[in-house]
N, C-alpha and C positions, 0 to 999 in steps of 0.2 A: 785692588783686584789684581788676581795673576796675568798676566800675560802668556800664553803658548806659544813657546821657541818651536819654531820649524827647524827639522834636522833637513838639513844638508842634502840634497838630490838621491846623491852616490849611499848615504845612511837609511834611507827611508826605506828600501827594499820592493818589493815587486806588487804590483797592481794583480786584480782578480782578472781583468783582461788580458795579462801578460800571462798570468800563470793560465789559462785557459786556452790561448794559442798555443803556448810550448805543449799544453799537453794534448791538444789537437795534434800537432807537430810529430811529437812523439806517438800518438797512438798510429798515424800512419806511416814513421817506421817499422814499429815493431807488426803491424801488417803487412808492409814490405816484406820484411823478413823474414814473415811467418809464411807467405806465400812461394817466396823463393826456394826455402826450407823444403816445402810440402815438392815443388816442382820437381825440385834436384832428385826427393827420395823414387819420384815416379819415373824418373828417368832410370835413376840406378835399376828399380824393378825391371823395366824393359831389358834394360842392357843383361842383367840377370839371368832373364831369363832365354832372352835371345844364343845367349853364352852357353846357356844347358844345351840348347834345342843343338849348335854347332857342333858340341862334343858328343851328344848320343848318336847325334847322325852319321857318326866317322866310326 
């Protein structure tokens, strides 16, 4: 009968638990991101148009 060699810790590669928090992990940066992303454009807008409103009034 065979025997089953166990590879090595470092060889075996990642668990369904491990790849399941990294990609928890990761989905909340990239909704970090996407939130800060959306913040920054609404700010721009303001400032935009704050910047018109200063020039037609002169």
């Amino acid at each position: 009968m065979k025997q089953i060699q166990r590879l090595p810790i470092k060889l075996r590669g990642m668990s369904l638990v491990e790849l399941l928090v990294a990609s928890t992990i990761g989905l909340f940066l990239i909704g970090g991101a996407i939130a800060m992303y959306q913040s920054s454009q609404s700010t721009y807008l303001v400032n935009e148009t704050y910047s018109r409103l200063q020039d037609n009034a002169r």
